[in-house]
N, C-alpha and C positions, 0 to 999 in steps of 0.2 A: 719305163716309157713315160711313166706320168711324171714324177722327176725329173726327167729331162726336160719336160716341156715346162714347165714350173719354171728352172731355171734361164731358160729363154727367156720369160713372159718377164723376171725378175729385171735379167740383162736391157732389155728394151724398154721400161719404162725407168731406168737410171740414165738413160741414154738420153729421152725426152728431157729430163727434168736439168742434165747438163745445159742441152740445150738453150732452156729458157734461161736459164743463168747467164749464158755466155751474151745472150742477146740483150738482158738486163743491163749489164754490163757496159758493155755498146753503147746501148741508148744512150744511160746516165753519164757515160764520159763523153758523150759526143754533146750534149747539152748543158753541161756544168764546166763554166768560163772560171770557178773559184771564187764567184761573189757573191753575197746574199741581196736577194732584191729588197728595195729599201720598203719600212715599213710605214702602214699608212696614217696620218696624222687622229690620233682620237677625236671624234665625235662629239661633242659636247652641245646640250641647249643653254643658248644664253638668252638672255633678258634684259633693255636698257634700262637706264639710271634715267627714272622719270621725275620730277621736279613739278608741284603742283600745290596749291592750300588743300588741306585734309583735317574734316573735324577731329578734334579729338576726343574720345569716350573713356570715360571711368566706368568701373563694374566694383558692386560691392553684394557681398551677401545680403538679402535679405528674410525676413519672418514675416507671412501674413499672417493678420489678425484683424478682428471686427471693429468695426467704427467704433461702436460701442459695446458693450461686451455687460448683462447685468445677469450678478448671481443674483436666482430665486433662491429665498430663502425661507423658514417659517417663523413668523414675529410669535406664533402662540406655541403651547406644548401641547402635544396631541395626538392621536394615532391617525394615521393617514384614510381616510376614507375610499377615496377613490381619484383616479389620476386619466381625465378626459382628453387631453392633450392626444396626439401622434407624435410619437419622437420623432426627432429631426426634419418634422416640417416649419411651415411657416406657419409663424400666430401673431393674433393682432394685438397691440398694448391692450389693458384690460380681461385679456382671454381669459378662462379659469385653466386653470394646470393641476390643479391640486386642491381636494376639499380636506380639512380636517375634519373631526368628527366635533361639530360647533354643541350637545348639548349642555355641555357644563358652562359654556360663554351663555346658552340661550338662562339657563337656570339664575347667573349672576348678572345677565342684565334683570329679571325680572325680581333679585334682592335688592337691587341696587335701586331700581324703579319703586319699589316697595320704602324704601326707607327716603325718597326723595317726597313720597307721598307722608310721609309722619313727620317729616321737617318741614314740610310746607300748613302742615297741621297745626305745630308749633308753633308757627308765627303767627296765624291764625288767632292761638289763644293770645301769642304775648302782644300781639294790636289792640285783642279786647281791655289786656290785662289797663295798655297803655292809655286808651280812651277810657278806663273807669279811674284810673290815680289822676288823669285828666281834669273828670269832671271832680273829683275829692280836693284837687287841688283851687278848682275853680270858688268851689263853697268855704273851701277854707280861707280866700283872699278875702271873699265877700263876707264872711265872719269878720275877717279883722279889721275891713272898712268902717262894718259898724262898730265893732267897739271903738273904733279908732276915735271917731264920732264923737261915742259919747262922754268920750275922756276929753276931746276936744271942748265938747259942750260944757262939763261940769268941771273944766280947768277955772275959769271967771266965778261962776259960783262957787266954786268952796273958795276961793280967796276973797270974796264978798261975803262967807258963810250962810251964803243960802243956801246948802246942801251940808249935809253932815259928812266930818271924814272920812265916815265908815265908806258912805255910799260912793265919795272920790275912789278911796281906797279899793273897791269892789269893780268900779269901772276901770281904772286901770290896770290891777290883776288880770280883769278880763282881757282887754286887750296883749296883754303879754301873752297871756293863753292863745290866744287867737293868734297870733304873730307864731307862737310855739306851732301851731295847727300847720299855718304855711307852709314853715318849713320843713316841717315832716311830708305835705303833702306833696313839695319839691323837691322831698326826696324820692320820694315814691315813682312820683315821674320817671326821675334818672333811670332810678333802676327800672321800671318798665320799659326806656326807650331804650338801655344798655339791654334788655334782653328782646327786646327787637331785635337791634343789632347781630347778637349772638344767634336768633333767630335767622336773620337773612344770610347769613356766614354758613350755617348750616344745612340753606336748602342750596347755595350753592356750591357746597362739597357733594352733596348728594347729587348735583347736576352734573359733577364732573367723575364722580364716581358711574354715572348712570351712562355717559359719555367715555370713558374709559372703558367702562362691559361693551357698549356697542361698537367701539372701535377694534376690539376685542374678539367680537363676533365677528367682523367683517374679515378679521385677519384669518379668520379660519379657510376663506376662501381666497388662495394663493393664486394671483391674477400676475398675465408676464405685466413687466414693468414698461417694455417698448415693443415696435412691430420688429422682428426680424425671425430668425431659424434658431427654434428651440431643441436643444442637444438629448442625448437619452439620458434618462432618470435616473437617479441616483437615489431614490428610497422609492418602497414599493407600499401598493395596498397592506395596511397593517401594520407597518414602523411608527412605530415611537419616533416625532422629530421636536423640538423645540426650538428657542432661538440660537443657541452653542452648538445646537448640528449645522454637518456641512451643508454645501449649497443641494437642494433640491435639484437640481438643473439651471444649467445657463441657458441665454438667450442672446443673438449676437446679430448686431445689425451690419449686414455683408454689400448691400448695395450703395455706394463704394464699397470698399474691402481696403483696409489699411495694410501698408508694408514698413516695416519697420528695417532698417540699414544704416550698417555707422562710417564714418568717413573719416581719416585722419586729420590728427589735428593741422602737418600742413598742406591737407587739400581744403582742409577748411581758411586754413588763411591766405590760401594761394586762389580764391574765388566760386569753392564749390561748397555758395551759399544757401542753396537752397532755390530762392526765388527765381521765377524761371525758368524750372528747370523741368524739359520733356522728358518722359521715363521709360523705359520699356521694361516688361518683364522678361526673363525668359524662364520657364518651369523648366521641374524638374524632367521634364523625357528631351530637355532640348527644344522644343517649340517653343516660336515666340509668344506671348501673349497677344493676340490681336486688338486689345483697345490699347490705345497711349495713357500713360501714368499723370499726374503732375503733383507738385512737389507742396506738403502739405503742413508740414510744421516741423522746428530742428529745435532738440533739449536747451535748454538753460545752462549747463554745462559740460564744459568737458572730463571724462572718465581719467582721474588721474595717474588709474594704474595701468589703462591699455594706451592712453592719449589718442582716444576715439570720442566723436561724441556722435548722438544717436540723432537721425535723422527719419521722418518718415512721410509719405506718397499715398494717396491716392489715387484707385483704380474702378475704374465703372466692371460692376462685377453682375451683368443681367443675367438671372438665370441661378446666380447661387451657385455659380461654378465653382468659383474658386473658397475655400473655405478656408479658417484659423488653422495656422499648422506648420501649413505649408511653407517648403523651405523655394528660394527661388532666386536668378540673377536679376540684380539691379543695375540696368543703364542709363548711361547719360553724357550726353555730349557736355565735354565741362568748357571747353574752347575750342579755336581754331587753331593752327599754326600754316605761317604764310609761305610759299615757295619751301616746301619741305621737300625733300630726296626720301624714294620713295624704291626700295628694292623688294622681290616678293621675300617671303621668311624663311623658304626652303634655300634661299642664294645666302643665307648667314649661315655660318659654323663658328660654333660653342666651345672652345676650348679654355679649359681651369679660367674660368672668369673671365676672359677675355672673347673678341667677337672678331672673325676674319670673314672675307667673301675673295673670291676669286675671278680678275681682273683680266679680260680677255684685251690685249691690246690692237691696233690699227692692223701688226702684223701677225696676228694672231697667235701672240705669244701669249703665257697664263703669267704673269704677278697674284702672290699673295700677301693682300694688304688686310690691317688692321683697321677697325673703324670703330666709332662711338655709337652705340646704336640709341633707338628712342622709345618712344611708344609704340606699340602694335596697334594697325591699320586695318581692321579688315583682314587680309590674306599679305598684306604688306608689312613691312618694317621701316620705321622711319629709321633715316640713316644723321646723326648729327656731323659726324667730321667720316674726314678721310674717302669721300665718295666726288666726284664731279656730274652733276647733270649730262645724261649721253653716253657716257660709260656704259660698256656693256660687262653682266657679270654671269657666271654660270652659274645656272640654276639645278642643273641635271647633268649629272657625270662628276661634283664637286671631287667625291671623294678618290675620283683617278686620276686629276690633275699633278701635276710637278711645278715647281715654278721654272718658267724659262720654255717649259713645253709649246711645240707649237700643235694647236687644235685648230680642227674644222667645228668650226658655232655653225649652230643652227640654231634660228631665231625663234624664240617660243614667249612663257607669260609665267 
């Protein structure tokens, strides 16, 4: 009984399922004439061929670095004392940064003071020495005046012999003797006034000896050299430094903030001279820098193994934002160019060296043409040849066009 009805239930839904075939059938032959309906023209956004003066911008890498930039250093040898400073803030020229431990400078300024007092001692004696060969000298002229005198006197009488030879003879020995006096006692002088001399030579080595300790002294206290942001230390409480150690710490003046960027040698001949020239940064996360740059001194020569030369900018830098280091793009409008054709850069395609866009014509048929391209604009491409002002080219759908296709454009940017 159940079998039986099973195969009913089998029977009658074969039944249905003919059915819907046969009717399937039906339909589709009663509706299909043998043709395919035509299909519908591709979609494509195009863009026209706009024609305008557009500046044009060079971009070059550039390095910030500090206006001025001075290693601390230690002019003495010494163990480091202590180090007052806060790294990495601002300090004012003068600051202290660093003390050495000054007693071995305080000990030879006061040898050195010590011995400018014993030279000035010695000159002391050798002024005495020179005012007594002075006066020895003085008595001994005045001895030989008189014997001079009397040789003078008794010249007439011994040749009248009213004096005896002896007594001639005795006046003029004397006088020799006395002349002999002189000159010993102008000797004497010399050399007292030569050890003056030697004298005053002496107290001013001692003055500069005494000037060398205290300069000495002073270097013990390591002051920045200018106002700007002193960097972290590089020797600690208790290091040995001398003047052959490295730097102590830099100190680097950032307001401006220099950049440093090299230009080829033919943009440098082609007018991207420097003067003039407005700058923009852009850092590294992509943000522009918000002050304007401007263009602040270009090397003395050109690099003859990159044929670059180095160029560099100033930036107002309030705040000590921007610091040495940092890597960042450098812009700049280097000219104009006049009535340029102007397509955006998604409407160019790159093939092996070559540059094509795709040319929607009047009948909106696609040509693919080749063109010279230019500078990049912003979000545009300058077009040099093969382009006409007005032209419309696709900017969206490129890669499904055919040449000869015809497209429905729709107008976009």
């Amino acid at each position: 009984m159940l079998r039986h009805f099973t195969r009913k239930l089998l029977l009658f839904a074969a039944a249905i399922v003919c059915a819907v075939i046969v009717v399937v059938v039906a339909f589709t032959r009663s509706n299909n004439d043998g043709t395919l309906p035509p299909a519908k023209p591709l979609e494509v956004l195009v863009a026209d061929v706009e024609q305008r003066d557009v500046p044009i911008r060079s971009e070059w890498i550039g390095t910030l670095d500090g206006l001025v930039n001075a290693a601390i250093k230690a002019q003495v040898s010494g163990y480091i004392l202590r180090a007052p400073y806060t790294e990495g803030s601002f300090v004012r020229k003068g600051q202290l940064l660093f003390e050495i431990d000054p007693r071995p400078f305080q000990a030879a300024v006061a040898e050195a003071k010590g011995e400018l007092a014993k030279a000035k001692a010695e000159r002391t004696q050798a002024n005495s020495q020179l005012l007594q060969t002075k006066a020895q000298l003085a008595q001994a002229e005045a001895n030989q005046r008189r014997t001079q005198l009397d040789v003078d006197r008794y010249t007439p009488l011994a040749k009248e012999r009213a004096i005896t030879a002896q007594e001639f003879d005795n006046a003029v020995q004397a006088n020799i003797a006395s002349k002999a006096q002189v000159e010993a006692a102008r000797a004497d002088v010399e050399t007292a006034a030569a050890g003056i001399a030697a004298a005053d030579a002496s107290v001013e080595a001692e003055r500069a000896r005494v000037r060398t300790a205290e300069l000495n002294l002073s270097f013990t206290r390591v002051t920045s050299l200018i106002d700007g942001i002193a960097g972290i230390a590089q020797a600690q409480v208790g290091d040995l430094v001398g003047p052959d150690s490295d730097p102590l710490t830099k100190v680097s003046t950032l307001d401006p903030i220099k950049v440093y960027f090299t230009v080829s040698e033919q943009e440098y001949l082609t007018g991207t001279r420097g003067k003039g020239l407005k700058l923009d940064l852009v850092l590294a996360d992509g943000t522009t820098y918000r002050h304007k740059g401007r263009f602040f001194v270009v090397d003395r020569e050109v690099d003859p193994r990159t044929g670059t030369i180095r160029m560099a900018g100033l930036f107002p830098n309030p705040g000590n934002t921007l610091r040495p280091g940092l890597y960042a793009k450098v812009r700049a409008v280097t000219a104009t160019k006049r009535a340029a054709l102007l397509v955006p850069q998604r409407a160019v395609m790159e093939l092996q060296g070559s540059y094509q866009v795709a040319v929607v014509g009047p009948d909106n048929k696609v040509s693919i043409r080749r063109v010279k391209v230019g500078p990049r604009v912003d979000s545009f491409w300058v077009i040099e040849e093969g382009l006409q002002p007005g032209e419309r080219v696709v900017v969206e759908g490129i890669q499904k066009v055919r040449p000869d296709a015809v497209v429905n454009p729709k107008v976009g940017s």
